[in-house]
N, CA, C and O atoms as a printed pandas DataFrame, in Angstrom:
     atom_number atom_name residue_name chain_id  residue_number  x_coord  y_coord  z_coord
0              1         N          UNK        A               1   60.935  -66.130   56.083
1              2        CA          UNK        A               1   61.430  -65.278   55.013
2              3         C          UNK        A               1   62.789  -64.699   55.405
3              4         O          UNK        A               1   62.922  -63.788   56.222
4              5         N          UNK        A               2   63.703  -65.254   54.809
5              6        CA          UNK        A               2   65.125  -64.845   55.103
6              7         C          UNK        A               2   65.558  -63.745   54.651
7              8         O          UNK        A               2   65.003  -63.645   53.557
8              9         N          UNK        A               3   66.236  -62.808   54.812
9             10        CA          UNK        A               3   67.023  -61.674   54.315
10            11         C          UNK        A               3   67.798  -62.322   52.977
11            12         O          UNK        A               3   68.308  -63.442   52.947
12            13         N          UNK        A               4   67.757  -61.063   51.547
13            14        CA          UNK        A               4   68.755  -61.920   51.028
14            15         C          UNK        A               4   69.931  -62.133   51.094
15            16         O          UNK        A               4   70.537  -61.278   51.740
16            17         N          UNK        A               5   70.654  -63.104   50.603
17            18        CA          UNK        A               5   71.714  -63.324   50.776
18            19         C          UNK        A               5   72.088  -64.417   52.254
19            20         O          UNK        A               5   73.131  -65.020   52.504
20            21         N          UNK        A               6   71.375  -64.384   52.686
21            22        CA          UNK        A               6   70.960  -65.135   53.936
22            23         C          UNK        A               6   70.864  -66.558   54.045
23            24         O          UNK        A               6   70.377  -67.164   53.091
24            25         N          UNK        A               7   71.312  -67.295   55.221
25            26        CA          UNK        A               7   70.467  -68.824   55.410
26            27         C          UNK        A               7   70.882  -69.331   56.751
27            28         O          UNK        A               7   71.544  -68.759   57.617
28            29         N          UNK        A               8   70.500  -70.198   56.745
29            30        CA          UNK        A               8   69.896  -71.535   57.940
30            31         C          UNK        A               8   70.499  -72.363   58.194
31            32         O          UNK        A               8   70.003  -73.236   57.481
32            33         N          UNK        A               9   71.712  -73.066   59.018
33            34        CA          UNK        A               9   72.166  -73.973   59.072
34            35         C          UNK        A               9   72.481  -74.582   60.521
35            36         O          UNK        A               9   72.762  -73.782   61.415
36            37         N          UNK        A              10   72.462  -75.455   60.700
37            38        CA          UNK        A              10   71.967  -76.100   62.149
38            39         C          UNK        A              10   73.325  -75.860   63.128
39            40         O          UNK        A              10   73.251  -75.444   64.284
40            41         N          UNK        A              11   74.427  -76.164   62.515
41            42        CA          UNK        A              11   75.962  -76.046   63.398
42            43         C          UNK        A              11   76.675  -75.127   63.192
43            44         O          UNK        A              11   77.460  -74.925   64.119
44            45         N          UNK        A              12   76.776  -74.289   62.153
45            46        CA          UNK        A              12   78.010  -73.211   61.832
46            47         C          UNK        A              12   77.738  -71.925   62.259
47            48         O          UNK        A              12   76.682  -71.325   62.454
48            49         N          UNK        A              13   78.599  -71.702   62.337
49            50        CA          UNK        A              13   78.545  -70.213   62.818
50            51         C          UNK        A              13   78.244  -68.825   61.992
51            52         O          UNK        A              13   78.383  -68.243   60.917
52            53         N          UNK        A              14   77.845  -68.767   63.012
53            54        CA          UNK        A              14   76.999  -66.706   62.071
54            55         C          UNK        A              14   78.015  -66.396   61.581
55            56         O          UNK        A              14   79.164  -66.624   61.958
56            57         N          UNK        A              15   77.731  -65.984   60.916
57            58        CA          UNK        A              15   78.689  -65.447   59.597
58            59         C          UNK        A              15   80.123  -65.800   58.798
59            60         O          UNK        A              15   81.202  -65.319   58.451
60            61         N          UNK        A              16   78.927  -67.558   58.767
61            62        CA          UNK        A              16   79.962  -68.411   58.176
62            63         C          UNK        A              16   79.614  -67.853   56.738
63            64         O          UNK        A              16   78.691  -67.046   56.844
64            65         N          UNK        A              17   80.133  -68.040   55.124
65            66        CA          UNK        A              17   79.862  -67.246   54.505
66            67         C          UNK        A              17   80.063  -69.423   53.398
67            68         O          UNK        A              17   80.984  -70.194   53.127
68            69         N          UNK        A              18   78.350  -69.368   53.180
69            70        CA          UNK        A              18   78.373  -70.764   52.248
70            71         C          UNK        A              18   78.910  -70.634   50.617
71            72         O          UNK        A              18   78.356  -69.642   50.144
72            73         N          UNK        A              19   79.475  -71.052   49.965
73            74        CA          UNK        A              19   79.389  -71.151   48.963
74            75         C          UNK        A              19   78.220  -72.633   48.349
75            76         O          UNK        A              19   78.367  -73.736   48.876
76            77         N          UNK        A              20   77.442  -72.485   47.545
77            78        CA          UNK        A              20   76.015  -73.610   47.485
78            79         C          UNK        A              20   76.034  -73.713   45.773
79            80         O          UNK        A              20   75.867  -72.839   44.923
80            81         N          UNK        A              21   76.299  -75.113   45.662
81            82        CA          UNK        A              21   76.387  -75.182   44.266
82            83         C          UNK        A              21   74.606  -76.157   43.687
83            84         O          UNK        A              21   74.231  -77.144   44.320
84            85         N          UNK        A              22   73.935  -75.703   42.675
85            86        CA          UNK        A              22   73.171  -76.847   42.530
86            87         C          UNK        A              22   73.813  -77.806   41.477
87            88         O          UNK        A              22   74.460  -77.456   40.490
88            89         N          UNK        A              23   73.512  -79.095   41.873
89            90        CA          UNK        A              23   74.094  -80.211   40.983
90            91         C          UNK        A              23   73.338  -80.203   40.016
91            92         O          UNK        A              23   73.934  -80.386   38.955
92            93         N          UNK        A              24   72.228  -80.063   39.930
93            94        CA          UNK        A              24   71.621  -80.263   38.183
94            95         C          UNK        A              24   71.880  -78.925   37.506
95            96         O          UNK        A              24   71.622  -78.849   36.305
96            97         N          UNK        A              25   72.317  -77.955   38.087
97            98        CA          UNK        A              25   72.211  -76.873   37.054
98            99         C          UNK        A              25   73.600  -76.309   37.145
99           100         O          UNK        A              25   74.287  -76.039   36.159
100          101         N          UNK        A              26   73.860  -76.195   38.037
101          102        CA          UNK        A              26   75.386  -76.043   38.070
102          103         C          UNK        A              26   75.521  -74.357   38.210
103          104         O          UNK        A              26   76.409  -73.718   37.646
104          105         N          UNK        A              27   74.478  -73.766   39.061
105          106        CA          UNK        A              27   74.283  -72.763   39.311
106          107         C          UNK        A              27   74.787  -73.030   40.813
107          108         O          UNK        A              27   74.527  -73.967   41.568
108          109         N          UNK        A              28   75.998  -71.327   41.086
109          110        CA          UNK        A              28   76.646  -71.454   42.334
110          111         C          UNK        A              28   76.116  -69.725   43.018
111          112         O          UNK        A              28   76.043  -68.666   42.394
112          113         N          UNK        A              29   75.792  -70.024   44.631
113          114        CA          UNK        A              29   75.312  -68.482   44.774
114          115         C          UNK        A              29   76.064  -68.825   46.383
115          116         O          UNK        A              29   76.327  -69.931   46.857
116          117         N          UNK        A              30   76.250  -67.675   46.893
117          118        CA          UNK        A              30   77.130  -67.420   48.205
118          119         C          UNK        A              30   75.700  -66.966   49.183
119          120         O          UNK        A              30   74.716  -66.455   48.648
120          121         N          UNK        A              31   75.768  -67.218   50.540
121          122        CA          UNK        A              31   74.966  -66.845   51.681
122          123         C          UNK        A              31   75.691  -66.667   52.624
123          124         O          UNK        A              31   76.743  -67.289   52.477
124          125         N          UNK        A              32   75.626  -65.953   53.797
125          126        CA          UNK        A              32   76.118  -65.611   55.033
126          127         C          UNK        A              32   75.126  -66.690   55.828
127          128         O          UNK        A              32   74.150  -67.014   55.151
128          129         N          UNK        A              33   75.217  -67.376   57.306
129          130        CA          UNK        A              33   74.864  -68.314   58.335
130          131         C          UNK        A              33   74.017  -67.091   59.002
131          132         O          UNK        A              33   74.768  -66.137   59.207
132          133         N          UNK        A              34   72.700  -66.846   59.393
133          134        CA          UNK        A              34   72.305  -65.216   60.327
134          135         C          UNK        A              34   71.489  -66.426   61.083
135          136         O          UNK        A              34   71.537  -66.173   62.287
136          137         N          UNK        A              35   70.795  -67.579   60.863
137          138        CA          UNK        A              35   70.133  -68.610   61.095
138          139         C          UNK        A              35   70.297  -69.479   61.853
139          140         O          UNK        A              35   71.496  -69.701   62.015
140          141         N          UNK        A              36   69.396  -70.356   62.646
141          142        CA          UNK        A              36   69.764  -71.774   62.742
142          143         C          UNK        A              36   68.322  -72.550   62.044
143          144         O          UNK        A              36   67.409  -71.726   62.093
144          145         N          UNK        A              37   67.949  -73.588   61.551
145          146        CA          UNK        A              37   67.485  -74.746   60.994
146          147         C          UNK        A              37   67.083  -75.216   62.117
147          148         O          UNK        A              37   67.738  -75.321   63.155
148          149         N          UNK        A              38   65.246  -75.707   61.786
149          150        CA          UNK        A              38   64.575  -76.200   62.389
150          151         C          UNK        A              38   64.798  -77.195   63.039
151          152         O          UNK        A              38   65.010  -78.137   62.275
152          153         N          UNK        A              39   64.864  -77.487   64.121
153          154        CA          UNK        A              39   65.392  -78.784   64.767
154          155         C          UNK        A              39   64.553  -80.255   64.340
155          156         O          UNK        A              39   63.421  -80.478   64.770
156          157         N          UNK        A              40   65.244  -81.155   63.486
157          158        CA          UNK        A              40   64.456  -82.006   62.784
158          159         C          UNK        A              40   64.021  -81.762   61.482
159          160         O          UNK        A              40   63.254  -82.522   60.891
160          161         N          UNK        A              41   64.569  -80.527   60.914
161          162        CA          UNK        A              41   64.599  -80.521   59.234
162          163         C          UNK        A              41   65.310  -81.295   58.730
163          164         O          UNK        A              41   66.445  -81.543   59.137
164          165         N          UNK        A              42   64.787  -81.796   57.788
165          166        CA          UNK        A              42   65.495  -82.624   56.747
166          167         C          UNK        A              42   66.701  -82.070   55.565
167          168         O          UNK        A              42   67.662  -82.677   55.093
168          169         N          UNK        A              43   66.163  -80.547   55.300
169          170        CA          UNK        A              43   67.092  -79.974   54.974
170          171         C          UNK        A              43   68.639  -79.753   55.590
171          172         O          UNK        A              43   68.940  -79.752   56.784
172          173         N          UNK        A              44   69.671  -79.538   54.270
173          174        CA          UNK        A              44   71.013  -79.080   54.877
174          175         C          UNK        A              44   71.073  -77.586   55.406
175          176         O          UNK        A              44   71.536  -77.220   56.487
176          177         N          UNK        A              45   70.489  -76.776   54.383
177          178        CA          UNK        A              45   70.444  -75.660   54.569
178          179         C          UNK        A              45   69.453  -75.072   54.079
179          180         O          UNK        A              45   69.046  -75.322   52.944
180          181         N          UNK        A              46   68.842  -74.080   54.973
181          182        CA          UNK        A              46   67.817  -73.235   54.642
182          183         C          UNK        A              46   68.144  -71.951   53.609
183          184         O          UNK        A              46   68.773  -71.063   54.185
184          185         N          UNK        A              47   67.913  -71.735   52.519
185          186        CA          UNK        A              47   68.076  -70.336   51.956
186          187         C          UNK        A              47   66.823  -69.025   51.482
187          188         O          UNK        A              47   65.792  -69.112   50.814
188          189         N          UNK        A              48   67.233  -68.301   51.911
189          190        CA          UNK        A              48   66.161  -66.907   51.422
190          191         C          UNK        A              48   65.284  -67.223   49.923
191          192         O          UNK        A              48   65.872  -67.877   49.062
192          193         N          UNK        A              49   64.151  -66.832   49.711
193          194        CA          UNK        A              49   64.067  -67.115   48.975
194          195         C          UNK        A              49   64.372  -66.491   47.126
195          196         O          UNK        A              49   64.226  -66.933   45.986
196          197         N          UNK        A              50   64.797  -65.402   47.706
197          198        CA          UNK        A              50   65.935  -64.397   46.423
198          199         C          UNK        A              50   67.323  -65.613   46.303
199          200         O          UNK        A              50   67.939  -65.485   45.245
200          201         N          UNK        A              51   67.721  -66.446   46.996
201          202        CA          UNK        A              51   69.141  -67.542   47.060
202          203         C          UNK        A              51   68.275  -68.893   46.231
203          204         O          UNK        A              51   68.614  -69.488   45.208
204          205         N          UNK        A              52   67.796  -68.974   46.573
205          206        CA          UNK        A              52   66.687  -70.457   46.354
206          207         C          UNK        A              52   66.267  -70.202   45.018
207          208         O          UNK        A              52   66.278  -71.195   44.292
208          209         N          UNK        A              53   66.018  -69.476   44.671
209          210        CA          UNK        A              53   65.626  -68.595   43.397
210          211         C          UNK        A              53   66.606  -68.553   42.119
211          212         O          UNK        A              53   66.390  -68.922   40.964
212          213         N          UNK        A              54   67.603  -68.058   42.623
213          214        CA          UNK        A              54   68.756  -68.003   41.452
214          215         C          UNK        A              54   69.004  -69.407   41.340
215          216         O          UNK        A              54   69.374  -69.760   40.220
216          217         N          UNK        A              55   68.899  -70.271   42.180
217          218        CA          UNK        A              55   69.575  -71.721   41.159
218          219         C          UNK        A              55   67.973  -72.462   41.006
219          220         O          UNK        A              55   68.115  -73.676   40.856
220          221         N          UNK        A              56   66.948  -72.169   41.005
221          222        CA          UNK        A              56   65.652  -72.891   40.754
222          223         C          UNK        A              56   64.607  -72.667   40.833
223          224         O          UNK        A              56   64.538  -72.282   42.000
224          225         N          UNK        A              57   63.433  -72.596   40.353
225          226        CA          UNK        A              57   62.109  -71.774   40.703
226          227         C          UNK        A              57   61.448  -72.048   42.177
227          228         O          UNK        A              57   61.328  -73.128   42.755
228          229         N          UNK        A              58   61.212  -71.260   42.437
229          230        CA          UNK        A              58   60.494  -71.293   44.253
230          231         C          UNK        A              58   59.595  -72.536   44.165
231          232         O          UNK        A              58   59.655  -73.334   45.100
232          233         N          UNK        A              59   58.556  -72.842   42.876
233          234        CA          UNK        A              59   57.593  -73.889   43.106
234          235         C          UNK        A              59   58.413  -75.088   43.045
235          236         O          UNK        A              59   57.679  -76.073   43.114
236          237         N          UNK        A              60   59.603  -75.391   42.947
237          238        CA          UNK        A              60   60.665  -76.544   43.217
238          239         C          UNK        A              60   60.583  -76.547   44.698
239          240         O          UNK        A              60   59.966  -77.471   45.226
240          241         N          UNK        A              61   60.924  -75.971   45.160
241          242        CA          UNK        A              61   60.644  -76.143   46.391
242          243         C          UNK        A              61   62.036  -76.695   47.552
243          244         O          UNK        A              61   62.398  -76.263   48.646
244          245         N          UNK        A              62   62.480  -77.706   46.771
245          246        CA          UNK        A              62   64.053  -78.304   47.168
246          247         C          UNK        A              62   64.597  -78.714   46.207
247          248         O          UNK        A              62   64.065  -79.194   45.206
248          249         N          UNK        A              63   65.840  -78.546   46.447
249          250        CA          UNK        A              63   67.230  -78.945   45.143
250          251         C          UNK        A              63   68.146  -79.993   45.776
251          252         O          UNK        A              63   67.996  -80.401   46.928
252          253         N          UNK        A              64   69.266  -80.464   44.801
253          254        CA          UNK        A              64   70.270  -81.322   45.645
254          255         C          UNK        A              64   71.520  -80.005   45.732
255          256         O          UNK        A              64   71.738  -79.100   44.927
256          257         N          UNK        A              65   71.872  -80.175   46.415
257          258        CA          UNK        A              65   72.996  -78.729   45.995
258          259         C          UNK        A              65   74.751  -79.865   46.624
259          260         O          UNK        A              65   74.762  -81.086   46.780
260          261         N          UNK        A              66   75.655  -79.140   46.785
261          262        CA          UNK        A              66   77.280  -79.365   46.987
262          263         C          UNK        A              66   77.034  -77.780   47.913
263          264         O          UNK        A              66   76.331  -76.848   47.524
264          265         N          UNK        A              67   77.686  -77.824   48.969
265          266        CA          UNK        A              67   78.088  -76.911   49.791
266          267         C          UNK        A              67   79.374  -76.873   50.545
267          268         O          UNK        A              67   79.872  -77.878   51.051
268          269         N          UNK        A              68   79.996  -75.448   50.614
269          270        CA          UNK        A              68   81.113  -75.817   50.811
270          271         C          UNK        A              68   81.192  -74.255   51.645
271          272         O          UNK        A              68   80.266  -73.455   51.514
272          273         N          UNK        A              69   82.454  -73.927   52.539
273          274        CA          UNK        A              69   82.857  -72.989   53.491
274          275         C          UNK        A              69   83.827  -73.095   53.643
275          276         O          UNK        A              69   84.409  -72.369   54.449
């Protein structure tokens, strides 16, 4: 359970600040790096679930998103 505004990413640095777009909806939300990503996730990035939320319902579970820093 991430803080909001928060996420997970395997190489960047803390308080890299993501901009995360989803491609089907075209919903864009910003996160700060406080994280690192499970070693062997398949995911790009991990997000809180208040971030995960604004571009898709939690029972989605995963999105395709565009990310950028």
């Amino acid at each position: 359970e991430a803080p909001a505004g928060k996420g997970a990413r395997p190489w960047l640095a803390f308080g890299t600040t993501l901009t995360i777009t989803d491609i089907a909806t075209g919903v864009t939300i910003t996160c700060v790096v406080d994280d690192r990503e499970a070693a062997g996730s398949p995911h790009v990035v991990d997000l809180s679930p208040s971030g995960f939320e604004a571009m898709a319902p939690l029972s989605q579970g995963v999105t395709q998103v565009n990310i950028s820093w």
